[in-house]
C-alpha positions as CSV (number, residue, x, y, z in Angstrom):
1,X,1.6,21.0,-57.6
2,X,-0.4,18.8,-55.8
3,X,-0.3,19.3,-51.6
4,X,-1.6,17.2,-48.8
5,X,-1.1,16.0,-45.0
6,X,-1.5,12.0,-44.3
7,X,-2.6,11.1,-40.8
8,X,-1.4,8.2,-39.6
9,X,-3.5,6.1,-37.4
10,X,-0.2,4.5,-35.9
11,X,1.1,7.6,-35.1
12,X,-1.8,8.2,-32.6
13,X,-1.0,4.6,-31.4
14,X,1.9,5.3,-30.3
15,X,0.9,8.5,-28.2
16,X,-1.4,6.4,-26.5
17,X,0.8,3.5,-26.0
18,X,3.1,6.5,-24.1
19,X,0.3,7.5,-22.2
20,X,-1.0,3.9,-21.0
21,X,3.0,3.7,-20.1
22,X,2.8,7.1,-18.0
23,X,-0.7,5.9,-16.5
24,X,1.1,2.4,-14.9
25,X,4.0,4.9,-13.8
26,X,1.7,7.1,-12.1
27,X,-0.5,4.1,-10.6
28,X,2.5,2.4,-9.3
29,X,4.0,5.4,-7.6
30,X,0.9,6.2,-6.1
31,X,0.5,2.7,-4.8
32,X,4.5,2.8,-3.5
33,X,3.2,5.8,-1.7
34,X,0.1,4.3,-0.1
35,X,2.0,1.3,1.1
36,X,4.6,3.5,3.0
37,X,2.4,5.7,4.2
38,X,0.3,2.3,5.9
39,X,3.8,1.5,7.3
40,X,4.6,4.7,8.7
41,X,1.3,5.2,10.2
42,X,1.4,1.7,11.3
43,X,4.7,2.1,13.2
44,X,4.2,5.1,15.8
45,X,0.1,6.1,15.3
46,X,-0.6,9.7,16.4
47,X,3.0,9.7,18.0
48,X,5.8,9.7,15.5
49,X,8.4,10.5,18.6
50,X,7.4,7.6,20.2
51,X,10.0,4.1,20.0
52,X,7.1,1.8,19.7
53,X,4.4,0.1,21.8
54,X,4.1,1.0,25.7
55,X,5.5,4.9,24.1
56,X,2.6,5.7,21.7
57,X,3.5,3.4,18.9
58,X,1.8,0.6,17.1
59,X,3.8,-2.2,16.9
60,X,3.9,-4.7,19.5
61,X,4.3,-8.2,18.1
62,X,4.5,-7.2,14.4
63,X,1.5,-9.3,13.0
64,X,-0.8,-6.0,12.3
65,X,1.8,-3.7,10.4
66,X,3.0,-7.4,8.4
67,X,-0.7,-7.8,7.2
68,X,-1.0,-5.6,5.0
69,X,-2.0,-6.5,1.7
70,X,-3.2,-4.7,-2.3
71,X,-5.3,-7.1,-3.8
72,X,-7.2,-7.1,-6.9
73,X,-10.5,-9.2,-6.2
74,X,-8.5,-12.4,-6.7
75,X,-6.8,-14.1,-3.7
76,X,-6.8,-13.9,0.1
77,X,-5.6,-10.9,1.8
78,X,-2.3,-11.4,3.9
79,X,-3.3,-12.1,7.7
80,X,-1.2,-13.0,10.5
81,X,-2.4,-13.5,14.6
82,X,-0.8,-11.7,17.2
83,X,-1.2,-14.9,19.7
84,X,2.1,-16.5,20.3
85,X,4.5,-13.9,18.7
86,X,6.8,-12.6,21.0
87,X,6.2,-8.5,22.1
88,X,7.7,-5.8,22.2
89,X,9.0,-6.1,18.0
90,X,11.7,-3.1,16.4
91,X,8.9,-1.6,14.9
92,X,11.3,-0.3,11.7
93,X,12.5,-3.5,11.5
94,X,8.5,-5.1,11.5
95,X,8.0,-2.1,9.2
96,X,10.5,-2.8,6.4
97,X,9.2,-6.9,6.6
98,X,5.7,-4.9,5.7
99,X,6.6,-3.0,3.2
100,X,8.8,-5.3,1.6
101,X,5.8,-7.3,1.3
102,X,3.4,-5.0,-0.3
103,X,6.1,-3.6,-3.0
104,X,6.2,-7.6,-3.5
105,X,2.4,-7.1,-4.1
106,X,3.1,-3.9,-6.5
107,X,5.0,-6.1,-8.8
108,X,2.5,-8.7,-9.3
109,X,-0.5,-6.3,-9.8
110,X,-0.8,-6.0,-14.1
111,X,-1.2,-2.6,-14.0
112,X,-1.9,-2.3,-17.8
113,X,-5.1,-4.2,-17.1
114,X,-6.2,-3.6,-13.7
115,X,-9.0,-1.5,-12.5
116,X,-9.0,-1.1,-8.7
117,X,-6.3,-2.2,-5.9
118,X,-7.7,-2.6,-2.6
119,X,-5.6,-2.0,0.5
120,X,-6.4,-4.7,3.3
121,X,-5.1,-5.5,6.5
122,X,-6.3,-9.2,7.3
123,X,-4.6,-9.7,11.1
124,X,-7.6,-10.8,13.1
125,X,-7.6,-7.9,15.8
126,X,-7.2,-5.0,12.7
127,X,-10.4,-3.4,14.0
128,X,-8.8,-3.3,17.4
129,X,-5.6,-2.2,16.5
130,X,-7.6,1.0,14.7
131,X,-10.0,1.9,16.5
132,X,-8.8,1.0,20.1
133,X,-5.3,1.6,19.9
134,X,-6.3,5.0,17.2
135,X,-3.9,4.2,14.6
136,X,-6.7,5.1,12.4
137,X,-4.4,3.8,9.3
138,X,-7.1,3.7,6.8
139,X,-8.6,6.8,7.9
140,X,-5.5,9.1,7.6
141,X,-5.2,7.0,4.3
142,X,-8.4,8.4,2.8
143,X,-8.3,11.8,3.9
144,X,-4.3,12.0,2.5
145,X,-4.9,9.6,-1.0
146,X,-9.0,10.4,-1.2
């Protein structure tokens, strides 16, 4: 009697279809993460105690912690002025509006065929906001994501 083993090339197809599945899981999780981190760091800088602006925080009229943006080398990143909005902004309320609108960004990234994802924050006074105020957003961003 005769005895053999058939590989089949659709077989490994299939693992690797799972695989590419697990790899957008992971990527979009990690990017869920990023994008509340920004937020959180956004809200209160260096003090998370603190109520918002005038107590440590970092959100005064909300145009900042709303500009974030992931973009993928197509498009504009999302910027809003702080000239003209009224102050003193419920920084978790400015918060979820941001957030909202970068898990609105998650969703139209193609994960399946997308490289690289660039977090941005396009408000005009962004290097201000960082380095005067120290949110240091992006910074605490690299040294937590790499």
């Amino acid at each position: 009697m005769r005895q053999g083993f058939r590989f089949k090339k659709s077989d490994i197809l299939k693992e690797a279809n799972n695989i590419e599945e697990q790899i957008e899981a992971v990527t979009e999780a990690k990017l869920v993460a990023i994008a509340r981190d920004a937020i959180e760091f956004s809200k209160f800088g260096s003090n998370p105690a603190s109520s918002g602006v005038g107590m440590g925080g970092g959100v005064d009229t909300g145009a900042y912690i709303t500009s974030f943006s992931f973009i993928t080398g197509r498009g504009r990143p999302r910027g809003k002025s702080s000239k003209g909005r009224p102050r003193r902004q419920d920084p978790h309320k400015m918060g979820d509006i941001g957030f909202q609108q970068l898990m609105s960004d998650i969703q139209r990234v193609d994960l399946k065929n997308t490289t690289s994802v660039v977090l941005n924050n396009g408000a005009p006074h962004a290097p201000y906001v960082e380095n005067k105020h120290g949110l240091l957003v992006f910074s605490k961003l690299r040294n937590k994501y790499g």
